[in-house]
KOLBAKOL-613278 format. One record per residue: residue number from 1; x, y, z of N, C-alpha, C in turn. Coordinates in Angstrom, 1 decimal, padded with zeros to 4 digits. Last residue first. Layout:
<nodes>
{NUM,{X,Y,Z},{X,Y,Z},{X,Y,Z}}
...
</nodes>
This chain:
<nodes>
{275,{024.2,-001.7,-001.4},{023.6,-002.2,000.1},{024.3,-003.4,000.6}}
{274,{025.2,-002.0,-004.4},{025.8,-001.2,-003.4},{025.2,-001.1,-001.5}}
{273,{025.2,-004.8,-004.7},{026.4,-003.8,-004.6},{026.3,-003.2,-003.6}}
{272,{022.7,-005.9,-004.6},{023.6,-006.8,-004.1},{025.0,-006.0,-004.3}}
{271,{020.9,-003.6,-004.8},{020.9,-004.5,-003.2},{022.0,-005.4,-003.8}}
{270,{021.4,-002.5,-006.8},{021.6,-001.7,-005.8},{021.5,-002.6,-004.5}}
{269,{021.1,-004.7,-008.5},{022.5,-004.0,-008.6},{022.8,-003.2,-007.2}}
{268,{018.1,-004.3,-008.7},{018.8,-005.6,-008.4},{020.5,-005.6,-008.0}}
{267,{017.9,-002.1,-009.5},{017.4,-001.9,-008.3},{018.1,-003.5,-007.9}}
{266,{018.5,-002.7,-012.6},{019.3,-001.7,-011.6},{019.2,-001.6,-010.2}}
{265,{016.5,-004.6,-013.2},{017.6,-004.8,-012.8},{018.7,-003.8,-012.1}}
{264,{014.3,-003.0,-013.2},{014.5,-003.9,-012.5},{016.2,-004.5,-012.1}}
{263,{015.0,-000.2,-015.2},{015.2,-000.4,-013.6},{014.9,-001.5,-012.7}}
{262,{015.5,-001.3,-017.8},{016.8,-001.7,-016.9},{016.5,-001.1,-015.4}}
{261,{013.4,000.5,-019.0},{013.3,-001.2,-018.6},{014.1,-001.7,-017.7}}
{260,{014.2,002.8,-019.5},{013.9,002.5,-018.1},{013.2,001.5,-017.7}}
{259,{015.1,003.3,-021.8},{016.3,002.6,-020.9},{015.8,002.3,-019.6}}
{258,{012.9,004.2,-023.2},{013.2,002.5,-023.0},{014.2,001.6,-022.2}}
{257,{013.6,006.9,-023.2},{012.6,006.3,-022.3},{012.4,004.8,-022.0}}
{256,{015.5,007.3,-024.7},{015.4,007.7,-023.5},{014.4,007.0,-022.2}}
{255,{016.4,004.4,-026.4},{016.2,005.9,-026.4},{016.1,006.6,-024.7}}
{254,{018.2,001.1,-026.7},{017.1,001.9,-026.1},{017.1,003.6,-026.3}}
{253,{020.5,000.4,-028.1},{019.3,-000.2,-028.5},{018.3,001.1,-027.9}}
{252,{022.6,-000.3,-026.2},{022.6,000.6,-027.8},{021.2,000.5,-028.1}}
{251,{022.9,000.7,-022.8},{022.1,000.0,-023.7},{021.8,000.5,-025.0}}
{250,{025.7,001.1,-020.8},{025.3,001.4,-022.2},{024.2,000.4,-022.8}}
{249,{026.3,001.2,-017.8},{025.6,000.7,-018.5},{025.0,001.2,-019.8}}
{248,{029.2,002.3,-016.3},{028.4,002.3,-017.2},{027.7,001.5,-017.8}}
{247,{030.1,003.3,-012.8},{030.0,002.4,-013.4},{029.2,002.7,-014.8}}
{246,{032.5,005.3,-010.0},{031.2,004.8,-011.3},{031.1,004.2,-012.6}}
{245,{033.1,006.7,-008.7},{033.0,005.0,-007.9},{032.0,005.0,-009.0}}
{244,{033.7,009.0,-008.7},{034.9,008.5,-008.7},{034.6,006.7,-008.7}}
{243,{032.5,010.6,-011.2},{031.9,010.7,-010.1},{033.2,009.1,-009.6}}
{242,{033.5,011.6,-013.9},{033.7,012.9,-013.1},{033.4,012.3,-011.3}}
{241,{033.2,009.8,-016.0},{034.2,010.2,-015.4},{034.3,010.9,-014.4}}
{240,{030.4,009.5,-015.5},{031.0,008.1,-015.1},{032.5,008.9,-015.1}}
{239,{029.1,011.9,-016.6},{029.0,011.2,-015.3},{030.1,010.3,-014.9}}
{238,{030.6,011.7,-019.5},{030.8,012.6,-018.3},{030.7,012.4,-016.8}}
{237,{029.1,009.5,-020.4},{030.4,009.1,-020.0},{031.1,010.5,-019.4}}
{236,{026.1,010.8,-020.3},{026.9,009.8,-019.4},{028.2,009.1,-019.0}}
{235,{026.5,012.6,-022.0},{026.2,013.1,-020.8},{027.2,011.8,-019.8}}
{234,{026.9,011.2,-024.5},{027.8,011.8,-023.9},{027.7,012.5,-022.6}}
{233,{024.6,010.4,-025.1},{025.4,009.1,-024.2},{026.6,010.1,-023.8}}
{232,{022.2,012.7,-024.9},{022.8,012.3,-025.4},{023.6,011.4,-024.0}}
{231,{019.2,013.4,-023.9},{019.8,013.6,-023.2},{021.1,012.0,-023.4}}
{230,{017.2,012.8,-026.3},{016.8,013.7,-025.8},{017.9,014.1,-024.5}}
{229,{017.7,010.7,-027.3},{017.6,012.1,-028.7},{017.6,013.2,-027.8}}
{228,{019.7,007.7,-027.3},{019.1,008.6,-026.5},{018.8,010.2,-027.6}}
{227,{020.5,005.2,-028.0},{019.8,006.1,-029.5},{019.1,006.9,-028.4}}
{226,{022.0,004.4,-026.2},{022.5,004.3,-027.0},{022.2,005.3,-028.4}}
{225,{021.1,005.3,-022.8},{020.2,004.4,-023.7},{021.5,004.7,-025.0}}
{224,{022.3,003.8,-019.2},{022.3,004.7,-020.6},{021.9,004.4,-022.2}}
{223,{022.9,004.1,-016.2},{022.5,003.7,-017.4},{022.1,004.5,-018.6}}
{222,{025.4,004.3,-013.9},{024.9,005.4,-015.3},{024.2,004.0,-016.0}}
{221,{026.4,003.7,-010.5},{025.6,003.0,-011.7},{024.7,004.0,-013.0}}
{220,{027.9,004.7,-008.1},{027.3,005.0,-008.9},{026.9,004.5,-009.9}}
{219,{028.8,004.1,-004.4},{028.7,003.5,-006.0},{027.8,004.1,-006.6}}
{218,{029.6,007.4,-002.9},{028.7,006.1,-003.0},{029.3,005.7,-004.2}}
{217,{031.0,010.0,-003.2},{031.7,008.4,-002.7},{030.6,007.5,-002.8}}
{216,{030.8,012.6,-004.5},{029.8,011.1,-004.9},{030.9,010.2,-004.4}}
{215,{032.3,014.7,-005.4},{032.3,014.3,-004.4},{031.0,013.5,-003.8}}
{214,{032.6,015.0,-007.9},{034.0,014.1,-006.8},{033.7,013.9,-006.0}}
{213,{031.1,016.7,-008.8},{030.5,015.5,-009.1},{031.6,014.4,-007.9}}
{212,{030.7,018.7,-006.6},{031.0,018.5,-007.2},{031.2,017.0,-007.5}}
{211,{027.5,021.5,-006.1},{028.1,020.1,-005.4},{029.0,019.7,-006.9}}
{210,{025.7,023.3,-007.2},{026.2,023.0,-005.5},{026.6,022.2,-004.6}}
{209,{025.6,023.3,-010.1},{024.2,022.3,-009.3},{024.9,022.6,-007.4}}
{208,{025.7,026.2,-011.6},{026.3,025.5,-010.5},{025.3,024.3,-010.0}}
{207,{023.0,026.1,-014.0},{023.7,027.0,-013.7},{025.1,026.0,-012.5}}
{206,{021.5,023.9,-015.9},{022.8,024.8,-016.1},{023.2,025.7,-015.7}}
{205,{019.7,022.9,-013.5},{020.8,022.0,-014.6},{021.5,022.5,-015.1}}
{204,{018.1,025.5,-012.8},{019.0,024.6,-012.2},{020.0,023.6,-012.9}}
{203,{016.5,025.7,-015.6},{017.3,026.7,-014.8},{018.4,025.8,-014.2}}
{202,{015.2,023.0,-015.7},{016.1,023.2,-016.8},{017.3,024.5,-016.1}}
{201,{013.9,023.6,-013.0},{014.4,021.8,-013.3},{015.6,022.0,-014.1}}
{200,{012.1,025.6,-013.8},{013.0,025.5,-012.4},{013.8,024.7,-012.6}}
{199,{010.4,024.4,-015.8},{011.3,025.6,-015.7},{011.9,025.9,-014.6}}
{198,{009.0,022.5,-014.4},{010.0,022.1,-015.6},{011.2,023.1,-015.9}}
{197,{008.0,023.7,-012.6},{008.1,022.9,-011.8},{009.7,022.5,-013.1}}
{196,{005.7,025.6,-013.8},{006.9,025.9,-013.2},{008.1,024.8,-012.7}}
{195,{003.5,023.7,-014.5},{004.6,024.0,-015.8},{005.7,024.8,-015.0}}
{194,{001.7,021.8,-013.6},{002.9,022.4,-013.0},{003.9,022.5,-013.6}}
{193,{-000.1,021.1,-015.8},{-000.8,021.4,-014.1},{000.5,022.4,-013.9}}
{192,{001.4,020.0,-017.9},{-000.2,021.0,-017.6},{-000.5,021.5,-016.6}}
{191,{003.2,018.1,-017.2},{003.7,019.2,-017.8},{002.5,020.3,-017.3}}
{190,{001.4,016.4,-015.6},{002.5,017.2,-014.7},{002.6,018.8,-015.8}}
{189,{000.3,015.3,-017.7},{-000.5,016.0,-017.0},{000.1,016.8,-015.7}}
{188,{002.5,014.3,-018.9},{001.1,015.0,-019.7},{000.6,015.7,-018.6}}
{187,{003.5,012.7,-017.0},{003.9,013.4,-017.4},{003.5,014.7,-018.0}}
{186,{001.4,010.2,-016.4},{001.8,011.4,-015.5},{002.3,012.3,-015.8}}
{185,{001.5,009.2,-019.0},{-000.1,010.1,-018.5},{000.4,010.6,-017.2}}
{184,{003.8,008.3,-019.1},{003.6,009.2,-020.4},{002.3,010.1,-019.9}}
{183,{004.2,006.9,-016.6},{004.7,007.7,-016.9},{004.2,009.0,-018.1}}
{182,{002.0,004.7,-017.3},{001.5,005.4,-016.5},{002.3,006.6,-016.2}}
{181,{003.1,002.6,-019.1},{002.2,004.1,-020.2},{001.9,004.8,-018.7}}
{180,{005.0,001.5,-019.4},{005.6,002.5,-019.2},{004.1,003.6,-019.0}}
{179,{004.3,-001.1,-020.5},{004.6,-001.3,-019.6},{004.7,-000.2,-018.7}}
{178,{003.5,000.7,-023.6},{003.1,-000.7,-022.7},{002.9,-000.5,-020.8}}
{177,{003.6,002.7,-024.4},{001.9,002.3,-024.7},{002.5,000.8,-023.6}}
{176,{006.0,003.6,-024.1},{005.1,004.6,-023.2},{003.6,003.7,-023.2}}
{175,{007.1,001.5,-025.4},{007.2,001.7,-023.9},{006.0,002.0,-023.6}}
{174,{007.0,002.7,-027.9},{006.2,001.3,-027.7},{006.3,001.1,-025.8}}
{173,{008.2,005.1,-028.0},{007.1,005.0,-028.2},{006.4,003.5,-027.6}}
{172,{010.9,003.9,-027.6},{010.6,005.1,-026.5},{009.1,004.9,-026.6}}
{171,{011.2,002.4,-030.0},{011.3,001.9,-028.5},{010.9,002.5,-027.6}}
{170,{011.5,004.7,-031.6},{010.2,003.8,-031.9},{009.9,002.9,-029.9}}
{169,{011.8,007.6,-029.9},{012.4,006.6,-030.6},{011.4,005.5,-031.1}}
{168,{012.0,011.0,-029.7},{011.6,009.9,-028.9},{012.0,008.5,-030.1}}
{167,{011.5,013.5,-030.7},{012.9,013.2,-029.6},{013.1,011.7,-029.0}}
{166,{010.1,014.0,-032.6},{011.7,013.4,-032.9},{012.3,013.0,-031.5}}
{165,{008.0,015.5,-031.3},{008.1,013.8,-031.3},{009.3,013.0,-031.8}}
{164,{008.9,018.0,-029.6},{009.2,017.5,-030.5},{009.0,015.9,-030.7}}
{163,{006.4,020.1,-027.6},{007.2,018.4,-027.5},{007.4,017.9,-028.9}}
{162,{006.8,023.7,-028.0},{005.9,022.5,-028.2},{006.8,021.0,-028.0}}
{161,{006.6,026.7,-026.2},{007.4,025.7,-027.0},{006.1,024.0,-026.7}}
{160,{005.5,028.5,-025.7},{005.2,028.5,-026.9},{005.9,027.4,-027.8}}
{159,{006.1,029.6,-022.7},{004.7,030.0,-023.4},{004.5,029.4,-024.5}}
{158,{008.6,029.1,-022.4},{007.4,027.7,-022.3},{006.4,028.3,-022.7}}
{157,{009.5,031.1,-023.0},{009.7,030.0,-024.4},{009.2,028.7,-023.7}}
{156,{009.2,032.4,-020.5},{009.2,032.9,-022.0},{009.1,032.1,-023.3}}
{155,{011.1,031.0,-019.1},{009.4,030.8,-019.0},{008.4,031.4,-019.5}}
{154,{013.8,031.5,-019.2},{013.2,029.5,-019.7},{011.3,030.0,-019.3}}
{153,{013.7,034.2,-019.1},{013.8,033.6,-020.2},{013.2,032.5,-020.7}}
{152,{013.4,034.1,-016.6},{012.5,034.4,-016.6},{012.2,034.1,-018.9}}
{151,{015.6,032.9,-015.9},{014.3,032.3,-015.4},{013.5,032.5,-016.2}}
{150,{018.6,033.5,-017.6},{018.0,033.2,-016.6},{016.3,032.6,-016.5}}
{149,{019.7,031.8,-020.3},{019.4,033.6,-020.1},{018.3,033.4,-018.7}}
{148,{019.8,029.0,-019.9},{021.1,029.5,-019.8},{020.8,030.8,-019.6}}
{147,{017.2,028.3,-020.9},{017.8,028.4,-019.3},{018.7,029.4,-018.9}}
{146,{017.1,028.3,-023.2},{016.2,029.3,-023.1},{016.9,029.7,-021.8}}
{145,{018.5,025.3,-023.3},{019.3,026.7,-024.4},{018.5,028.0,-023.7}}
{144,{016.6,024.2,-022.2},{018.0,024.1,-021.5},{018.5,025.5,-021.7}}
{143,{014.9,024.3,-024.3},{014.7,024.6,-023.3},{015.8,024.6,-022.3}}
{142,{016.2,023.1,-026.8},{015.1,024.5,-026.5},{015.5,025.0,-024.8}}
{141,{016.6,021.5,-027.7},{017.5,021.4,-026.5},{016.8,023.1,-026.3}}
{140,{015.9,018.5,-029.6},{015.1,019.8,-029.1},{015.8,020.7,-027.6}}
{139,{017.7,016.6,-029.5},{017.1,016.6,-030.5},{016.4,018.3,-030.5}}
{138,{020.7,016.6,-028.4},{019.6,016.5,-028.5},{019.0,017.3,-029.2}}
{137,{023.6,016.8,-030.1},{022.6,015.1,-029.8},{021.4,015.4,-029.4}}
{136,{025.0,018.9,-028.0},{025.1,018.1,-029.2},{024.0,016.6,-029.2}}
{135,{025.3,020.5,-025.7},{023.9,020.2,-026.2},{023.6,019.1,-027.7}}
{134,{027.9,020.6,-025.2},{026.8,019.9,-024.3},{026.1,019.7,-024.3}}
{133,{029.0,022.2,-027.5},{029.1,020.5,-027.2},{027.9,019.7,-026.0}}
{132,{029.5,024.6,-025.8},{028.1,024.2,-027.3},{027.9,022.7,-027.1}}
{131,{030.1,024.1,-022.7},{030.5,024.7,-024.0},{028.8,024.4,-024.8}}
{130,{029.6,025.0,-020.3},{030.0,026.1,-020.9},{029.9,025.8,-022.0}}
{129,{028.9,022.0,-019.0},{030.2,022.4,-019.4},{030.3,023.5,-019.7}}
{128,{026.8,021.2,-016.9},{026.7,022.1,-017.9},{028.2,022.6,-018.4}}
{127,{026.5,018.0,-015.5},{026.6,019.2,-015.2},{026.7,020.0,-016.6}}
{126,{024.5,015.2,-017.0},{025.3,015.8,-016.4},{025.9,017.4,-016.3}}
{125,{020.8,014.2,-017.4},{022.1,015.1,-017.3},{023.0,014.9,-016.4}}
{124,{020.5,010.6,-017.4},{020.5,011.6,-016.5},{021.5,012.5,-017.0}}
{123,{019.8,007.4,-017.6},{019.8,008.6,-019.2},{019.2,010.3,-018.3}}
{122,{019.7,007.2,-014.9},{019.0,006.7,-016.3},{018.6,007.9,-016.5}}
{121,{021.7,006.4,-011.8},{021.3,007.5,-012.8},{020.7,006.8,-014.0}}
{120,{021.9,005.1,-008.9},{021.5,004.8,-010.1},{020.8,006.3,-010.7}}
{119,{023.7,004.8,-006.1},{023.3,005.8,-006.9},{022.9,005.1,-008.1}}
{118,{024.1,004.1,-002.4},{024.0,004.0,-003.8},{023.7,004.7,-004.6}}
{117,{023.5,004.9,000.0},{024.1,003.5,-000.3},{024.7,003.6,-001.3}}
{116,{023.7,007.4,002.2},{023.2,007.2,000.9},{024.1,006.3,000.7}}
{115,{024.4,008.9,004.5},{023.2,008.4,004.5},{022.8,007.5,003.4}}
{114,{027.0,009.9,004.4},{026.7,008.7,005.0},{025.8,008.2,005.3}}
{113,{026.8,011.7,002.4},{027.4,010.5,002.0},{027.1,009.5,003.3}}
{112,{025.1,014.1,001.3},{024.6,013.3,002.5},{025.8,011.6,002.5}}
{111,{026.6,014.9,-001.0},{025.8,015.9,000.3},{025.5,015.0,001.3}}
{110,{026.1,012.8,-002.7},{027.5,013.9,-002.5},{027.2,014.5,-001.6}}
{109,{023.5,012.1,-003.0},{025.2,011.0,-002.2},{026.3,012.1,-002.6}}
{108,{022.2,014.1,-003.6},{021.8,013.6,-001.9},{022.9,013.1,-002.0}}
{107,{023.1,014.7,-005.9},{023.3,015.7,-004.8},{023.2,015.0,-003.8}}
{106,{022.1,012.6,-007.6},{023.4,012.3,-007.4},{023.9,013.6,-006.2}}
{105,{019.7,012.4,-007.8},{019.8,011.7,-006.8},{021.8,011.8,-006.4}}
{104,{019.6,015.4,-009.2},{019.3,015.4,-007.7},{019.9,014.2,-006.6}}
{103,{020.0,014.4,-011.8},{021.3,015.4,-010.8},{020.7,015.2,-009.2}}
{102,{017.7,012.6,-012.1},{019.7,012.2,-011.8},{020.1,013.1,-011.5}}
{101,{015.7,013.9,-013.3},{016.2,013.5,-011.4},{017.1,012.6,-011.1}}
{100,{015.4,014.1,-015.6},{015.9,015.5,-014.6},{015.5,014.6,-013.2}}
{99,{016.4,010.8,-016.0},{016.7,011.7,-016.7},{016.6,013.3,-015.3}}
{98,{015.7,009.3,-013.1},{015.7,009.0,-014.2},{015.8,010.5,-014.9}}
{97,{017.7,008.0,-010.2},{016.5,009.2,-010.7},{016.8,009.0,-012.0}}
{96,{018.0,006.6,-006.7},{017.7,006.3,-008.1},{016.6,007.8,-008.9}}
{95,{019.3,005.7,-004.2},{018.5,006.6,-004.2},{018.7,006.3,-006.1}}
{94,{019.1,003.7,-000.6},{019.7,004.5,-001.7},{018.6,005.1,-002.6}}
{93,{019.8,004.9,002.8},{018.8,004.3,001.4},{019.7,004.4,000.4}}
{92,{019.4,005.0,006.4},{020.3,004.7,005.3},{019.4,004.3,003.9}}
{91,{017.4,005.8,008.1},{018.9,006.8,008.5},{019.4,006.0,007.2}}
{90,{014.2,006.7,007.8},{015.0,005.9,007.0},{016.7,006.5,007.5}}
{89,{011.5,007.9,008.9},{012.7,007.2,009.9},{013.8,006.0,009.0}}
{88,{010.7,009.9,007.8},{009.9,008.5,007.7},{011.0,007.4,008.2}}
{87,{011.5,012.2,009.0},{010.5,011.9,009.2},{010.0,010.5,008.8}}
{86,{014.2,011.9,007.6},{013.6,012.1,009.1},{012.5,011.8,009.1}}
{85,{013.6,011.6,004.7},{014.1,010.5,005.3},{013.8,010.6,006.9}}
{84,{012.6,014.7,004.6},{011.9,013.3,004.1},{012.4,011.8,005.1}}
{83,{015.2,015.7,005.4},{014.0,016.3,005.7},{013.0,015.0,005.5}}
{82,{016.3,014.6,003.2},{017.3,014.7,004.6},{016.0,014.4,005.1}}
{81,{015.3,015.7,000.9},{015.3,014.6,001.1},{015.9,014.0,002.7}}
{80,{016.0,018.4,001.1},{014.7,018.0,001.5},{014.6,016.7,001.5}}
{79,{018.5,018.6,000.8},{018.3,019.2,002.1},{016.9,018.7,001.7}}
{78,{018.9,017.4,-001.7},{019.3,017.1,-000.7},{018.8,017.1,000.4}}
{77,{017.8,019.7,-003.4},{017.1,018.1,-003.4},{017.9,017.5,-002.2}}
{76,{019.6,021.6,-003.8},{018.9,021.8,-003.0},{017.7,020.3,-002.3}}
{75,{021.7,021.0,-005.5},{021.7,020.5,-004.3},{020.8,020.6,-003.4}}
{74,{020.1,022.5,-008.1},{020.0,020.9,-008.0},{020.7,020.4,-006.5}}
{73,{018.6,025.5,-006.4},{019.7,024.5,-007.3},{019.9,023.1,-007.5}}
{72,{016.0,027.6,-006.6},{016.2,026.5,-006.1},{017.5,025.8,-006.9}}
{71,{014.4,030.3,-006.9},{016.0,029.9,-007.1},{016.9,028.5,-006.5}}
{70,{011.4,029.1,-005.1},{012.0,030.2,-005.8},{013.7,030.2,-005.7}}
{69,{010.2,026.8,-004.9},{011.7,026.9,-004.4},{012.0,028.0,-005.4}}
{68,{006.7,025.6,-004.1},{007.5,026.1,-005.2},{008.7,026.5,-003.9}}
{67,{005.3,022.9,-002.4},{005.7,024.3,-002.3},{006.8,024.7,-003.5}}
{66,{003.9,019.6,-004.2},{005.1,020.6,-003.3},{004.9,022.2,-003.6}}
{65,{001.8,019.5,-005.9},{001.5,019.9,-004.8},{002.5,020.1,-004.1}}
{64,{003.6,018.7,-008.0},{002.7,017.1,-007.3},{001.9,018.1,-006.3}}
{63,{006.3,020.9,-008.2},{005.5,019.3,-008.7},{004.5,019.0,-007.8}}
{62,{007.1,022.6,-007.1},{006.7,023.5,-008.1},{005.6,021.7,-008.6}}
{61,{009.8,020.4,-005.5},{009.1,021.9,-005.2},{008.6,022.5,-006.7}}
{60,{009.2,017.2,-006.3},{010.7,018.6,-006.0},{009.3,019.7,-006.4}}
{59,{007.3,014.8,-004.7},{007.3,015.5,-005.8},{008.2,016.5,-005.6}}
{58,{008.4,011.2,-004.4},{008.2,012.8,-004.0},{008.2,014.1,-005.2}}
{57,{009.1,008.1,-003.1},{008.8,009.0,-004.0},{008.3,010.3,-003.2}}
{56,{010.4,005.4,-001.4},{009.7,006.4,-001.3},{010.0,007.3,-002.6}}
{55,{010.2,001.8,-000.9},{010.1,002.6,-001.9},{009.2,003.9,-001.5}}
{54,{011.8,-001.1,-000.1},{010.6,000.0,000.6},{011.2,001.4,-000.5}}
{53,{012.1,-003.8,-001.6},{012.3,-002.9,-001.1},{011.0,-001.8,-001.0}}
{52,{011.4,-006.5,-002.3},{011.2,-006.3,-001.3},{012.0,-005.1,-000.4}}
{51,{011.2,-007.2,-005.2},{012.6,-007.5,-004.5},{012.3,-006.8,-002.7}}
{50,{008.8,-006.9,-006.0},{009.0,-008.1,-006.0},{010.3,-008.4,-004.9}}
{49,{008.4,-003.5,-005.1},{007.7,-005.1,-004.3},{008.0,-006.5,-004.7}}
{48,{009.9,-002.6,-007.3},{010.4,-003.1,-005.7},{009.6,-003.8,-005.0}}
{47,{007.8,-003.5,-009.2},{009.6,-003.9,-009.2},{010.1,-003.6,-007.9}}
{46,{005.8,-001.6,-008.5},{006.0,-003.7,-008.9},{007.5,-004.0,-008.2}}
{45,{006.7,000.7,-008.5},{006.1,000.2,-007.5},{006.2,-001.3,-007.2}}
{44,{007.3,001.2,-011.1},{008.5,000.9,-010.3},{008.1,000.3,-008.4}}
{43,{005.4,000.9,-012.6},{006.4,-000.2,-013.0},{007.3,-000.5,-011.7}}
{42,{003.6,002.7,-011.6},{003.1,001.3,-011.2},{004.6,000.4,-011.7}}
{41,{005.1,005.7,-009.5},{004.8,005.0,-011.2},{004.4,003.2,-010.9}}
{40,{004.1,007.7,-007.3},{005.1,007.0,-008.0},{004.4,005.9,-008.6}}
{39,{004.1,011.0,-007.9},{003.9,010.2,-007.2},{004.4,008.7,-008.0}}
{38,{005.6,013.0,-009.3},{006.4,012.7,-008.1},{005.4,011.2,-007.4}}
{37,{004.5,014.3,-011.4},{003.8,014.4,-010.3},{004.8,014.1,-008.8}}
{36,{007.0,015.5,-014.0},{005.8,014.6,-013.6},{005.7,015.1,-012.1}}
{35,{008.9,016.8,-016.9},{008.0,016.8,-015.8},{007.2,015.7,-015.3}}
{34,{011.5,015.1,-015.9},{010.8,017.0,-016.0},{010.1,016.1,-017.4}}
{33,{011.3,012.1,-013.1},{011.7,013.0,-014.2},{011.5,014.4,-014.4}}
{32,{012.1,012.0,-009.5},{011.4,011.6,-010.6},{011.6,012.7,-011.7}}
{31,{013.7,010.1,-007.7},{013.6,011.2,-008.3},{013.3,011.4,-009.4}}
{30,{013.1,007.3,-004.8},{013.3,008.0,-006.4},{012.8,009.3,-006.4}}
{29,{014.7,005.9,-002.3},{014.3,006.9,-002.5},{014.9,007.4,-004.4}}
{28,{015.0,002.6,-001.0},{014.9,003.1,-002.5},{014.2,004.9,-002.2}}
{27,{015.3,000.6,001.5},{015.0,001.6,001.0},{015.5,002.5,000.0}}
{26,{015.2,-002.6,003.2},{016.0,-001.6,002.3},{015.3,-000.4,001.4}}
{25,{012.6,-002.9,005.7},{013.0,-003.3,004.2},{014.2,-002.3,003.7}}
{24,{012.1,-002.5,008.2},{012.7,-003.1,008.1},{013.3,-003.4,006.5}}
{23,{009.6,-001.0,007.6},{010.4,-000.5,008.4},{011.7,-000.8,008.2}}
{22,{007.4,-000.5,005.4},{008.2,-001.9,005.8},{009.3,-001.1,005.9}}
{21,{006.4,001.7,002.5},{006.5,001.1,003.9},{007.3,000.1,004.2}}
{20,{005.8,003.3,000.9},{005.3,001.8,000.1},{005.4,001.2,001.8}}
{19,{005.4,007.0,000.0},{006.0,005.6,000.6},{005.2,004.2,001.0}}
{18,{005.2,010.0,-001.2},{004.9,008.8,-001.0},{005.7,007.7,-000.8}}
{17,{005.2,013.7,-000.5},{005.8,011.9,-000.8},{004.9,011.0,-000.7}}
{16,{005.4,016.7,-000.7},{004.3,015.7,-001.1},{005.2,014.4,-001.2}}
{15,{006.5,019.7,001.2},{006.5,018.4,000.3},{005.5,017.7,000.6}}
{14,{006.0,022.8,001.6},{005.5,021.8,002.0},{006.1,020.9,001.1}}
{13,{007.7,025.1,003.9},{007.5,024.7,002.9},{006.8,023.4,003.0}}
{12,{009.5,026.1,006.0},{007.8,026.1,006.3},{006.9,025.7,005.0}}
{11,{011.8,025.4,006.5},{011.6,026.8,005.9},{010.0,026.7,005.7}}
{10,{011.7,022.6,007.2},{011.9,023.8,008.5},{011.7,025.2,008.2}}
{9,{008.3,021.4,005.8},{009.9,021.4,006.4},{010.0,022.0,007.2}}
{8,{005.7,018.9,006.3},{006.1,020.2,006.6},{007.3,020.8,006.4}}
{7,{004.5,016.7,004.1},{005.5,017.3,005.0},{005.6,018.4,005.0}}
{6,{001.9,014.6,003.3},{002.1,016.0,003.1},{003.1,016.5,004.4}}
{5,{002.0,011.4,001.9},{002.4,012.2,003.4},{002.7,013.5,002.6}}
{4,{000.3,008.4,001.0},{000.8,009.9,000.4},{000.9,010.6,001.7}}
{3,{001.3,005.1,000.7},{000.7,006.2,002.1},{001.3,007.5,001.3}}
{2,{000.3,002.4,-000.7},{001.1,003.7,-000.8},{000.5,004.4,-000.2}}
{1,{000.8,-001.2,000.0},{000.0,000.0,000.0},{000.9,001.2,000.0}}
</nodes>
């Protein structure tokens, strides 16, 4: 069963989580994509109920009914996950995010190292190099590009930007209708509801995230789709160089969204590695 908890923080802000329970079970805290709800997805709900982890989700500030984080940075996921885990009395987890919630899961194990087992990133930016090159490969990079001229820029060109269907892959496509499709209808309706939520997400990703990738001592596990359009393989052998205990999983085959078949197995990696 999923218990939705409305938290209070200490800056008087609210978060939205959800958690699957069992005191005693190894714990998985996910970070969920730009855009969605934060509440959490029936694939991944299955998949740790088979392997018998306790599974908490959340929506980052501007999502799901969280309190907006005016100039919020990708470390800032940290300090609320701290905040989360107190309250639902987890002192050790690990932590998994798929595309815009790979930087975050990768802030909690650089910020919180002694709380955090592990790290699984899928088809997740890595930090913003300065250069052009960083955007090479995706397909529609609008919105990162809009970022870079501050806020108010990336929320000038959501007035009018549209979802390139190049970005996605036949595999991307046949996901979303199978196994996947409760993502594609949370997303849809994240983007609609909580369009600040995406323009905060993209801001944050290229300015400082407030942490350096060096300093991720957890194990780290990069999965990574091959024919990704929307957050190139070159992000990820950036990850894998920069974060000292990290591993790559290259799937040639998958796009962005089909790489997130491999979260069974990744969640399989995290209890017999890195836990």
């Amino acid at each position: 069963m999923v218990v939705r908890r409305e938290l209070r923080l200490v800056d008087g802000r609210t978060l939205c989580a959800y958690d699957t329970g069992g005191a005693e079970a190894p714990a998985l805290v996910w970070h969920h994509g730009s855009p969605q709800s934060g509440a959490p997805l029936t694939p991944l709900v299955e998949a740790a109920a088979r392997r018998g982890l306790r599974l908490v989700t959340y929506g980052r500030p501007s999502y799901g009914g969280s309190t907006p984080q005016p100039g919020r940075d990708v470390a800032s996921a940290a300090g609320d996950v701290a905040q989360i885990a107190d309250a639902l009395g987890l002192d050790r987890f690990a932590v998994m995010g798929a595309s815009g919630g790979g930087p975050p899961a990768l802030a909690c194990a650089a910020l919180m190292p002694e709380r955090v087992s592990g790290v699984v990133c899928l088809a997740g930016l890595a930090p913003y190099t300065g250069s052009a090159d960083w955007f090479d490969g995706m397909v529609n990079p609008g919105g990162p590009r809009a970022a870079l001229e501050g806020r108010e820029a990336r929320a000038r060109y959501a007035e009018t930007a549209e979802f390139d269907e190049r970005s996605f892959t036949a595999a991307d496509y046949d996901i979303l209708a199978g196994a996947w499709k409760s993502l594609g209808e949370d997303a849809g309706h994240a983007g609609t509801t909580w369009p600040d939520g995406l323009i905060d997400d993209d801001v944050a990703s290229v300015k400082p995230w407030g942490f350096e990738l060096e300093q991720v001592e957890a194990p780290v596990l990069v999965v990574q789709g091959g024919q990704d359009r929307v957050i190139p393989a070159a992000h990820a052998h950036q990850l894998v160089r920069g974060c000292p205990r990290a591993e790559l999983w290259l799937r040639p085959f998958d796009g962005h969204v089909s790489v997130l078949g491999a979260v069974p197995v990744a969640m399989d990696w995290l209890l017999a590695y890195a836990t």
